[in-house]
VEXVOTI-383224 format. One record per residue (C-alpha): residue number from 0; residue in three letters; x, y, z. Coordinates in pm, 1 decimal. Each point is the difference from the previous one (the first is absolute). Last residue first. Layout:
N
<atom NUM,"ala",<X,Y,Z>>,
...
! end
This chain:
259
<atom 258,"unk",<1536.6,15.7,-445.3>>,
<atom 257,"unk",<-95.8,210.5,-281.4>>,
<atom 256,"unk",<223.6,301.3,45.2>>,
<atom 255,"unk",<-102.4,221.8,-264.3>>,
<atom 254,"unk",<-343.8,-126.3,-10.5>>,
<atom 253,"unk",<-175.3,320.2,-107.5>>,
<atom 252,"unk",<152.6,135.5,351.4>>,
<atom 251,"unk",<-212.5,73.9,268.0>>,
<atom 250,"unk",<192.7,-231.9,220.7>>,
<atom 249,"unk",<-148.3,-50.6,412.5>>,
<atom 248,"unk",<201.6,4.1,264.2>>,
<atom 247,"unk",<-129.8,-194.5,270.9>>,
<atom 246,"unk",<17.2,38.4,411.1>>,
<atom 245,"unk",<-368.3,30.4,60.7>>,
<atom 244,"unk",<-322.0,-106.6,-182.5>>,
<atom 243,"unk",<-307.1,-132.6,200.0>>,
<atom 242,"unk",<-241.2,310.1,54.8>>,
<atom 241,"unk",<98.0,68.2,-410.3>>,
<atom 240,"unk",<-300.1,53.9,-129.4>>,
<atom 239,"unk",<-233.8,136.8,292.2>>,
<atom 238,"unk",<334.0,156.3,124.7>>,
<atom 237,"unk",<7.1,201.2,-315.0>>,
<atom 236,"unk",<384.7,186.8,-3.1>>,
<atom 235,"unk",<125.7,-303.7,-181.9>>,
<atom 234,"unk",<-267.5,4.7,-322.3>>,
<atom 233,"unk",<69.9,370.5,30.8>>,
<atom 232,"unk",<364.9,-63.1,-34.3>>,
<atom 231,"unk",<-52.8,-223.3,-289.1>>,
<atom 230,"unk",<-224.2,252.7,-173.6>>,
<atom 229,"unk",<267.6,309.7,87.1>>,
<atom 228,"unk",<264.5,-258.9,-167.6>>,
<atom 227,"unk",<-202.1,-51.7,-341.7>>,
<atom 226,"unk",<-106.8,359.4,17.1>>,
<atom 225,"unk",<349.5,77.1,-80.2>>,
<atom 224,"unk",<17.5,-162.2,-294.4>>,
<atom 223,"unk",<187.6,-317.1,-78.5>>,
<atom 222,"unk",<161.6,-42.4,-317.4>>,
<atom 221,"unk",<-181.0,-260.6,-266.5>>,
<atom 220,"unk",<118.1,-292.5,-181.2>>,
<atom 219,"unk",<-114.8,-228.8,270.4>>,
<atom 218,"unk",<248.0,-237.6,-25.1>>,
<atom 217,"unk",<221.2,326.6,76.4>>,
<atom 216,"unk",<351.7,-67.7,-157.2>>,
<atom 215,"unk",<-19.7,153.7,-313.6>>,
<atom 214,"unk",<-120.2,296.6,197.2>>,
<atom 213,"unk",<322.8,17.7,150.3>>,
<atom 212,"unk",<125.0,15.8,-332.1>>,
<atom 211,"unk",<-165.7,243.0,-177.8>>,
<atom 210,"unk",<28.9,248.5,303.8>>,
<atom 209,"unk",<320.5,5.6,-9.9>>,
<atom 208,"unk",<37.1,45.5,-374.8>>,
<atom 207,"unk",<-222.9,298.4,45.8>>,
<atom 206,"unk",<148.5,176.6,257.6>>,
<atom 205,"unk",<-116.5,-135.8,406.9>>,
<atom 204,"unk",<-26.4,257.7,256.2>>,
<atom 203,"unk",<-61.8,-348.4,209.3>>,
<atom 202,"unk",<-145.8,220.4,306.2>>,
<atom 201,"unk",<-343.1,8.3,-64.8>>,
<atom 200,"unk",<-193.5,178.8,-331.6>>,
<atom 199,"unk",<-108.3,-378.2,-94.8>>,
<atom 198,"unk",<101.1,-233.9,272.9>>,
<atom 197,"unk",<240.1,-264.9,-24.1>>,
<atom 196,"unk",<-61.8,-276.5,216.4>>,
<atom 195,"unk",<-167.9,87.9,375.8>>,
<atom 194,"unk",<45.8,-166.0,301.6>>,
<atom 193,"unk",<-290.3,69.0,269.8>>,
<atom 192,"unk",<87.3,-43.2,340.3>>,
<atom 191,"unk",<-159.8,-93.2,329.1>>,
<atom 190,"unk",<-97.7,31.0,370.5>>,
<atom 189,"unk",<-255.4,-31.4,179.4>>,
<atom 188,"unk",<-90.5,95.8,368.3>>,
<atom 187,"unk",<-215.9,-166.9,248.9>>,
<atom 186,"unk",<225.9,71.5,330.6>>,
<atom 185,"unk",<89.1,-354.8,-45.7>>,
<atom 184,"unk",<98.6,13.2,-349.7>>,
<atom 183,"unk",<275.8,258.9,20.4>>,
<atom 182,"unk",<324.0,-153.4,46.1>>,
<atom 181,"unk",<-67.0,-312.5,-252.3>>,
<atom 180,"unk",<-160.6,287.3,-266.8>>,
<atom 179,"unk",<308.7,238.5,100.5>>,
<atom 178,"unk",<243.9,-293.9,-74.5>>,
<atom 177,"unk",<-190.8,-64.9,-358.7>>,
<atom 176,"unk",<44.4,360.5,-113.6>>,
<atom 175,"unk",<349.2,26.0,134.0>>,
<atom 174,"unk",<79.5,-312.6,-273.5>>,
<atom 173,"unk",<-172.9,199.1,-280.9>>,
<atom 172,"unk",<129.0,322.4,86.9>>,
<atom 171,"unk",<349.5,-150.0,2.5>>,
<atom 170,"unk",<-70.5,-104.5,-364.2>>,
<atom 169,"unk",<-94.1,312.4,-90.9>>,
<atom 168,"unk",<331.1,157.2,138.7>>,
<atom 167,"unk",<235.0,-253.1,-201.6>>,
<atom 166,"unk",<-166.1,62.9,-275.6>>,
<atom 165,"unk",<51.9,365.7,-7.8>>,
<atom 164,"unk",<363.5,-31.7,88.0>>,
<atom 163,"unk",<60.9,-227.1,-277.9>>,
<atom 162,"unk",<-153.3,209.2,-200.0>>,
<atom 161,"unk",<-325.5,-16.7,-220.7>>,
<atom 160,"unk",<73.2,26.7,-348.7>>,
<atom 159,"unk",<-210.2,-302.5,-108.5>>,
<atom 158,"unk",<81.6,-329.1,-165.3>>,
<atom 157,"unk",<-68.2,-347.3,145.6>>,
<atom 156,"unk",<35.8,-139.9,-259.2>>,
<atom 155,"unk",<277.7,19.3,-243.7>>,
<atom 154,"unk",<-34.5,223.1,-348.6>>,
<atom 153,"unk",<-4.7,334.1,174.3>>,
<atom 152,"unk",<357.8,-35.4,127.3>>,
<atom 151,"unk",<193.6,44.7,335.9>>,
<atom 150,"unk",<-220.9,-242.6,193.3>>,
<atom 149,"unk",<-228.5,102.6,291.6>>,
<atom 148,"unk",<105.1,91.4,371.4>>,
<atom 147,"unk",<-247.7,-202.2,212.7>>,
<atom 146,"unk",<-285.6,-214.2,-145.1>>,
<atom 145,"unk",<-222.4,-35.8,307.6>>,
<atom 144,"unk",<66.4,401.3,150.5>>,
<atom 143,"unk",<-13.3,79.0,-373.5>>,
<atom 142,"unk",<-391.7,-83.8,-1.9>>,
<atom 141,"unk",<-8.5,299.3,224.5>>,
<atom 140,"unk",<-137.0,86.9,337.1>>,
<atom 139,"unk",<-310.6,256.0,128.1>>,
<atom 138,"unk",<-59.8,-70.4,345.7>>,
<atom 137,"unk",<-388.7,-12.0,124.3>>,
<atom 136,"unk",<-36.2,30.1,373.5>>,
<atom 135,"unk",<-343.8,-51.1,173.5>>,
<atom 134,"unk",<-77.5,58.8,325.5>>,
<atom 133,"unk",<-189.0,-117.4,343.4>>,
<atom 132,"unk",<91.8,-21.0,336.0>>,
<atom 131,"unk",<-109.7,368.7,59.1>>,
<atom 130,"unk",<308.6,139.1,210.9>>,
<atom 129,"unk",<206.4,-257.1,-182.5>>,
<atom 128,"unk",<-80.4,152.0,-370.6>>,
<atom 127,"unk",<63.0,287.6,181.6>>,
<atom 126,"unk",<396.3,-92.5,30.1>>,
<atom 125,"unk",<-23.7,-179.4,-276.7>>,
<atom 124,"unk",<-0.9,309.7,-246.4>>,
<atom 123,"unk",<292.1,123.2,147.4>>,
<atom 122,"unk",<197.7,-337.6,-46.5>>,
<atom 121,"unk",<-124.1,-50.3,-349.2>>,
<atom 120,"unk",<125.4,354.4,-63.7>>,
<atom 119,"unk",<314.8,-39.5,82.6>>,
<atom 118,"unk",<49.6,-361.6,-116.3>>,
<atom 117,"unk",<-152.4,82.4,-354.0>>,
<atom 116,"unk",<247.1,298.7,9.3>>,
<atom 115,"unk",<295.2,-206.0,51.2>>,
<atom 114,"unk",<-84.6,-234.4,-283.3>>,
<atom 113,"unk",<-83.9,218.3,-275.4>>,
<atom 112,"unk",<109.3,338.1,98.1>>,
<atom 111,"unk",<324.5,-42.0,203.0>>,
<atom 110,"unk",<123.3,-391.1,-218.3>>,
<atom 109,"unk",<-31.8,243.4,-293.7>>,
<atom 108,"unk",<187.8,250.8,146.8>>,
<atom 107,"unk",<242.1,-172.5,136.4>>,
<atom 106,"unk",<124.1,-195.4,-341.3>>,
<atom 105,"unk",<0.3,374.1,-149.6>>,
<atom 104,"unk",<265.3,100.2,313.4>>,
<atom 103,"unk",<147.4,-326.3,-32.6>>,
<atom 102,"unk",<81.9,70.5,-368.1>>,
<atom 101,"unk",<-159.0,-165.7,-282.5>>,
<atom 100,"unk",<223.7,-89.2,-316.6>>,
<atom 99,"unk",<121.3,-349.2,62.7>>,
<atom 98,"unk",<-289.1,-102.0,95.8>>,
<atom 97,"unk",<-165.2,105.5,-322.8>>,
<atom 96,"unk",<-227.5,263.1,6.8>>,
<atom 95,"unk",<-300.1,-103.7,-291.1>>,
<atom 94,"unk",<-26.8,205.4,-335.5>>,
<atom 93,"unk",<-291.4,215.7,-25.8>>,
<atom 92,"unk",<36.8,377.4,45.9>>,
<atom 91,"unk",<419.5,-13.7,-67.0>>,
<atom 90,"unk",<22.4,-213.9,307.6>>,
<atom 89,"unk",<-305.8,-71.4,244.2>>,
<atom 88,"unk",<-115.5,49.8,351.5>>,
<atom 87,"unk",<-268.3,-222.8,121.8>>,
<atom 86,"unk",<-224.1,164.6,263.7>>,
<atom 85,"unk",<-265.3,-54.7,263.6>>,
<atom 84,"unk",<-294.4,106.8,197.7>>,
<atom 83,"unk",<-252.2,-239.2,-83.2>>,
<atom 82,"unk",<-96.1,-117.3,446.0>>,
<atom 81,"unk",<-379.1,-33.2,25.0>>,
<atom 80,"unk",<-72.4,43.5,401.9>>,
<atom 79,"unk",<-347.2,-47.0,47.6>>,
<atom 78,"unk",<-294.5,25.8,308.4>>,
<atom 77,"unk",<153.7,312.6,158.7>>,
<atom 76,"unk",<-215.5,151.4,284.7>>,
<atom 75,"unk",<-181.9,344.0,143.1>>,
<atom 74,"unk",<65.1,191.5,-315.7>>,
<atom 73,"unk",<109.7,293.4,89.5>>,
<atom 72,"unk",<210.0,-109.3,243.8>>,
<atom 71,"unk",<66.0,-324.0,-166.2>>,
<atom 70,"unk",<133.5,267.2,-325.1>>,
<atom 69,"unk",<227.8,238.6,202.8>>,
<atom 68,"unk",<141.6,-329.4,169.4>>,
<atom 67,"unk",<119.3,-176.6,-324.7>>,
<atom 66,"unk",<122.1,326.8,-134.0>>,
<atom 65,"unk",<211.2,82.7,299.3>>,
<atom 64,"unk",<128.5,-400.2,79.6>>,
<atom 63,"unk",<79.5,6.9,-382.6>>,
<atom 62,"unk",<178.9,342.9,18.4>>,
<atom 61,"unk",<210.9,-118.0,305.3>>,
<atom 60,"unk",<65.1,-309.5,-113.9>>,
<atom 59,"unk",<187.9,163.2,-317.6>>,
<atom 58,"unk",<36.2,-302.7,-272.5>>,
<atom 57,"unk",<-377.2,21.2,-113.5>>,
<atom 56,"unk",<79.9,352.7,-87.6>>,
<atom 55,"unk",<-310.8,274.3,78.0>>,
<atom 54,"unk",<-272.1,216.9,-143.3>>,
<atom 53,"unk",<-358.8,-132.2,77.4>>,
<atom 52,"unk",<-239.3,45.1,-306.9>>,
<atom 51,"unk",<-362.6,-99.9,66.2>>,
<atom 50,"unk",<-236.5,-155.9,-248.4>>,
<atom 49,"unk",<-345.2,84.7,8.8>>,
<atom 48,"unk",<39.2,230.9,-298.2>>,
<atom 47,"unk",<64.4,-365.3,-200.6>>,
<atom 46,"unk",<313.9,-0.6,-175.6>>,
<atom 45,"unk",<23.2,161.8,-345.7>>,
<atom 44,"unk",<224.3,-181.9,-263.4>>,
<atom 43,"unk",<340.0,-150.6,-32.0>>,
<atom 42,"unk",<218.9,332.3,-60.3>>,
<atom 41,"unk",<-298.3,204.9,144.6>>,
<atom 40,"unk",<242.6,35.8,294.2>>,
<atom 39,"unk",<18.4,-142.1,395.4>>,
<atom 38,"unk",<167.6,169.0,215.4>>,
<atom 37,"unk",<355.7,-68.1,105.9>>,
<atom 36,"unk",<192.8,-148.6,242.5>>,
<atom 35,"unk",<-269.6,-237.3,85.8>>,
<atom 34,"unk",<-296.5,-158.0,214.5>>,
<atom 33,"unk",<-314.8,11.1,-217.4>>,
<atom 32,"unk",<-337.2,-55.0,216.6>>,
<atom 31,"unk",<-335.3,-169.1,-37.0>>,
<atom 30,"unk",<-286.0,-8.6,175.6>>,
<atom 29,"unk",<-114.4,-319.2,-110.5>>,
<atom 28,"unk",<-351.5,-6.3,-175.5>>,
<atom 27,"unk",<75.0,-241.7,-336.3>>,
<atom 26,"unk",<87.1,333.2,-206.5>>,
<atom 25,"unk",<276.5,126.1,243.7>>,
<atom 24,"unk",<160.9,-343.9,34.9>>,
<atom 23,"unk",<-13.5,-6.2,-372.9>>,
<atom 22,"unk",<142.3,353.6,-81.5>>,
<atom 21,"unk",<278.3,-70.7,288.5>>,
<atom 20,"unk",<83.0,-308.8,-154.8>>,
<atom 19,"unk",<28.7,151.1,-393.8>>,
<atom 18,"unk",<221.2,259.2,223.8>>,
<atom 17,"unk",<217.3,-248.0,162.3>>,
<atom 16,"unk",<65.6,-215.2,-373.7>>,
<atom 15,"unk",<68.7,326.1,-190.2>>,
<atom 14,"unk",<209.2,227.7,232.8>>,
<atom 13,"unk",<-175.3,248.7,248.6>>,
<atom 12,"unk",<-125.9,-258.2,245.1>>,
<atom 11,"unk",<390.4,-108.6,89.3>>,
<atom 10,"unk",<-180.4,-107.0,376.1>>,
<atom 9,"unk",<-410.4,-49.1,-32.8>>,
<atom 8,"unk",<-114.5,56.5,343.5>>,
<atom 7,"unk",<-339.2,-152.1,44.0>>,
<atom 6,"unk",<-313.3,118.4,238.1>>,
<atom 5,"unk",<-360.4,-229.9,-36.3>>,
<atom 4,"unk",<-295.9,257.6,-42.9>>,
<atom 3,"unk",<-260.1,-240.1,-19.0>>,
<atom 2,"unk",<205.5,-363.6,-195.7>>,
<atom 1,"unk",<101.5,-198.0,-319.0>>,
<atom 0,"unk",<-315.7,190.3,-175.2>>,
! end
């Protein structure tokens, strides 16, 4: 076991990266719980009975600050904030938003849930992390938010159908990750981010010729799974590991973005 009866909030715990972290959490002795618009479903397997659900939107301060409080109360402390609420939206199912083709009112919702809503509940979280002087917050960013918008066709690397506004978002995570970890180290909190490649049942909604050549671009020759991002973020969440580690984003990414 990471830890006795150590308490985690798992934001975006009923997609498939937050709820293969929730299910890991729960399993190495965190009391665990989902934070989310929606509950969980069998859709990517059974989550430990453990697990809590906590209804909310990470871009409402109000329902963070209520869900975040109902569980410390209960609880007594928060040890981890893991922050995997996000989305991508696509054209057609699977073809990438051009610039040219997102509104302002798509553009700020993407920039609300993946970037605002890791400030929102970052901030809440800290706020007891302070009362304690210790805490650990695990953000969940993107190999996009290195490789930005990707090229129009399959045949040129890098090739995804991640957005421009999607990648743009990630790769403010990253850089707010490493300004909490500078704001936060003296009160003995760490803070960091895992950047995952293409994920198998993630966000990529990938069709078949997609797929084929993204994959043709994974030195690995294999897609991530989502246990490969709950593993890293246990690997983070272990102080006894990971005392030392602070302001990195780590790539789970089959060498994607060897750099």
């Amino acid at each position: 076991m990471i830890a006795d009866r150590k308490i985690a909030i798992v934001t975006g715990g009923s997609g498939n990266i937050g709820q293969s972290i929730a299910t890991a959490l729960s399993n190495e002795g965190y009391r665990t719980a989902i934070f989310d618009r929606s509950p969980p479903s069998e859709q990517f397997g059974s989550l430990p009975k453990e697990v809590i659900f906590l209804s909310g939107d990470v871009c409402r301060e109000e329902q963070v600050k209520r869900a975040f409080a109902e569980l410390f109360e209960k609880e007594g402390r928060l040890d981890l904030l893991v922050n995997a609420a996000g989305i991508s939206p696509k054209r057609d199912g699977s073809k990438r938003a051009r610039i040219w083709e997102v509104s302002f009112e798509e553009w700020q919702n993407v920039i609300g849930v993946n970037l605002n809503g890791v400030f929102v509940t970052c901030k809440v979280a800290t706020e007891y992390f302070l009362r304690q002087r210790s805490g650990n917050i695990v953000n969940i960013g993107s190999v996009m938010g290195f490789i930005g918008s990707t090229s129009a066709s399959s045949n040129r690397f890098p090739y995804s159908n991640s957005g421009a506004h999607y990648c743009a978002s990630k790769a403010a995570v990253h850089n707010l990750t490493k300004s909490l970890a500078r704001e936060l180290a003296e009160f003995n909190v760490r803070v960091n981010c895992i950047a995952p490649g293409a994920v198998e049942g993630g966000m990529l909604l990938l069709d078949e010729d997609q797929r084929q050549s993204v994959l043709r671009q994974l030195p690995l020759n294999s897609f991530c799974k989502a246990r490969d991002i709950a593993e890293a973020v246990l690997f983070l969440a272990c102080s006894d590991k990971s005392r030392a580690i602070t302001g990195h984003t780590i790539t789970v990414d089959g060498g994607w973005n060897m750099r």
